[in-house]
C-alpha positions as CSV (number, residue, x, y, z in Angstrom):
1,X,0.1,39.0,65.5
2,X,-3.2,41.0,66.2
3,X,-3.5,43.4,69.1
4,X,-5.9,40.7,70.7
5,X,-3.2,38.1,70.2
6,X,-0.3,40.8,71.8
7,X,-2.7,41.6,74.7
8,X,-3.3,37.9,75.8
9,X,0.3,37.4,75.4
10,X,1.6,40.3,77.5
11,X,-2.0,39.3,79.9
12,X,-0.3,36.0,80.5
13,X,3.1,36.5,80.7
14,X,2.3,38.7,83.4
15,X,-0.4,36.5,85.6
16,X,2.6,33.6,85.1
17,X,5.7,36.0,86.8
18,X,3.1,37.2,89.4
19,X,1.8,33.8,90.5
20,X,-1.2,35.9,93.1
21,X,-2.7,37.2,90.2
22,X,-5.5,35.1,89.0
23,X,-7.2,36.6,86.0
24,X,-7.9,40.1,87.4
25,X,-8.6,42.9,85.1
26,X,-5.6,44.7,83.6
27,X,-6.2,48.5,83.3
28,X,-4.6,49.1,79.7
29,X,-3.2,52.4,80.9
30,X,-2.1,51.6,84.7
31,X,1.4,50.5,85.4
32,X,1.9,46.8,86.6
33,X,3.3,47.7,89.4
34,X,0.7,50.0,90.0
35,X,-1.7,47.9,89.9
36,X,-0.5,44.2,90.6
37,X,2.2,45.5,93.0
38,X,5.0,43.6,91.6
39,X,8.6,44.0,91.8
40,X,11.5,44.6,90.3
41,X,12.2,40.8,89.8
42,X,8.8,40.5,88.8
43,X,9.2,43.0,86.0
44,X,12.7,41.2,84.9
45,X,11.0,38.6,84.7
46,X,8.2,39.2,82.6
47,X,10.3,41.0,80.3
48,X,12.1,37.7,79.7
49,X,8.6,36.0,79.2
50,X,8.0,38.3,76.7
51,X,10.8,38.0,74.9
52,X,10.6,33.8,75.1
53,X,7.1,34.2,73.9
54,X,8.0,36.5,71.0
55,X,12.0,37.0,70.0
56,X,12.0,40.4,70.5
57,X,15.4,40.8,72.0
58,X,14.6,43.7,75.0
59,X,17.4,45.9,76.0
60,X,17.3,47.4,79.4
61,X,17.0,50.6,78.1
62,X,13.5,50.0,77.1
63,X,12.2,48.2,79.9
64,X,10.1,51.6,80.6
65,X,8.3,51.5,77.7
66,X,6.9,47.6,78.9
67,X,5.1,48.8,82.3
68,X,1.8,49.1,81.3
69,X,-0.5,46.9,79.1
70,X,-1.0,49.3,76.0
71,X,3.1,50.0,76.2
72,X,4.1,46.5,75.6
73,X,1.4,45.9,72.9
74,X,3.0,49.0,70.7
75,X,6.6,47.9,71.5
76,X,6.3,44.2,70.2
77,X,3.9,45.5,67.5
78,X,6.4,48.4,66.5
79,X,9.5,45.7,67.2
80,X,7.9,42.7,65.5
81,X,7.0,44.3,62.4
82,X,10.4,45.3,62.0
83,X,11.9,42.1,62.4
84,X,10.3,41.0,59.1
Protein backbone atom coordinates (compact mmCIF):
# COMPACT_ATOMS: atom_id res chain seq x y z
CA UNK A 1 0.00 0.00 0.00
CA UNK A 2 0.99 3.68 -0.73
CA UNK A 3 1.09 6.24 1.97
CA UNK A 4 -2.14 7.85 0.36
CA UNK A 5 -3.75 4.38 0.53
CA UNK A 6 -2.34 4.01 4.61
CA UNK A 7 -3.57 7.57 5.38
CA UNK A 8 -7.25 7.00 4.08
CA UNK A 9 -7.16 3.87 5.85
CA UNK A 10 -6.01 5.12 9.29
CA UNK A 11 -8.46 8.57 8.18
CA UNK A 12 -11.38 6.13 8.21
CA UNK A 13 -10.85 3.87 10.68
CA UNK A 14 -10.75 6.61 12.87
CA UNK A 15 -14.03 8.86 11.62
CA UNK A 16 -15.82 5.10 11.94
CA UNK A 17 -14.74 4.44 16.01
CA UNK A 18 -15.51 8.20 16.57
CA UNK A 19 -19.00 8.40 15.06
CA UNK A 20 -19.06 12.77 15.77
CA UNK A 21 -16.35 13.07 13.48
CA UNK A 22 -17.46 13.84 10.08
CA UNK A 23 -14.62 14.39 7.71
CA UNK A 24 -12.71 16.99 9.62
CA UNK A 25 -9.07 17.64 8.91
CA UNK A 26 -6.61 15.39 10.56
CA UNK A 27 -3.46 17.30 11.65
CA UNK A 28 -0.74 14.54 10.65
CA UNK A 29 1.32 15.43 13.72
CA UNK A 30 -1.47 16.01 16.46
CA UNK A 31 -2.55 13.15 18.67
CA UNK A 32 -6.19 11.86 18.15
CA UNK A 33 -7.06 12.52 21.23
CA UNK A 34 -5.74 15.76 21.04
CA UNK A 35 -7.55 16.66 18.47
CA UNK A 36 -10.84 14.55 18.13
CA UNK A 37 -11.03 14.16 21.94
CA UNK A 38 -11.53 10.53 21.96
CA UNK A 39 -11.16 7.94 24.58
CA UNK A 40 -9.57 5.26 25.64
CA UNK A 41 -12.22 2.90 24.15
CA UNK A 42 -12.11 4.97 21.24
CA UNK A 43 -8.42 4.28 20.70
CA UNK A 44 -9.02 0.39 21.43
CA UNK A 45 -11.06 0.47 19.06
CA UNK A 46 -9.49 1.90 16.23
CA UNK A 47 -6.56 -0.09 16.87
CA UNK A 48 -8.77 -3.12 16.21
CA UNK A 49 -10.06 -1.34 12.92
CA UNK A 50 -6.77 -1.13 11.90
CA UNK A 51 -5.72 -4.29 12.37
CA UNK A 52 -9.23 -5.72 10.63
CA UNK A 53 -8.42 -3.45 7.76
CA UNK A 54 -4.76 -4.55 7.48
CA UNK A 55 -3.57 -7.97 9.55
CA UNK A 56 -1.08 -6.28 11.30
CA UNK A 57 -1.45 -8.09 14.61
CA UNK A 58 -0.93 -4.77 17.30
CA UNK A 59 0.44 -5.57 20.64
CA UNK A 60 -0.40 -3.25 23.43
CA UNK A 61 2.90 -2.29 23.82
CA UNK A 62 2.76 -0.34 20.67
CA UNK A 63 -0.47 1.31 20.89
CA UNK A 64 1.69 4.66 21.46
CA UNK A 65 3.27 4.59 18.42
CA UNK A 66 -0.63 4.60 16.66
CA UNK A 67 -1.81 8.17 18.23
CA UNK A 68 -1.28 10.35 15.66
CA UNK A 69 -1.80 10.16 11.87
CA UNK A 70 1.87 10.07 10.56
CA UNK A 71 2.61 7.27 13.50
CA UNK A 72 0.25 4.80 12.23
CA UNK A 73 1.18 5.34 8.61
CA UNK A 74 5.06 4.34 9.50
CA UNK A 75 3.95 1.44 11.82
CA UNK A 76 1.69 -0.43 9.19
CA UNK A 77 4.23 0.66 6.50
CA UNK A 78 7.30 -0.51 8.70
CA UNK A 79 4.98 -3.72 9.93
CA UNK A 80 3.45 -4.54 6.48
CA UNK A 81 6.54 -4.65 4.61
CA UNK A 82 7.75 -7.04 6.91
CA UNK A 83 5.11 -9.36 6.77
CA UNK A 84 6.08 -10.12 3.11
Amino acid sequence: MTDEELKNLVVKALFEVAPDLEGEDVDPDESFRDQFEIDSMDLLNFIIKIHEATGVDIPEKDYPKLTTLVGCVAYLKHHRQGAR
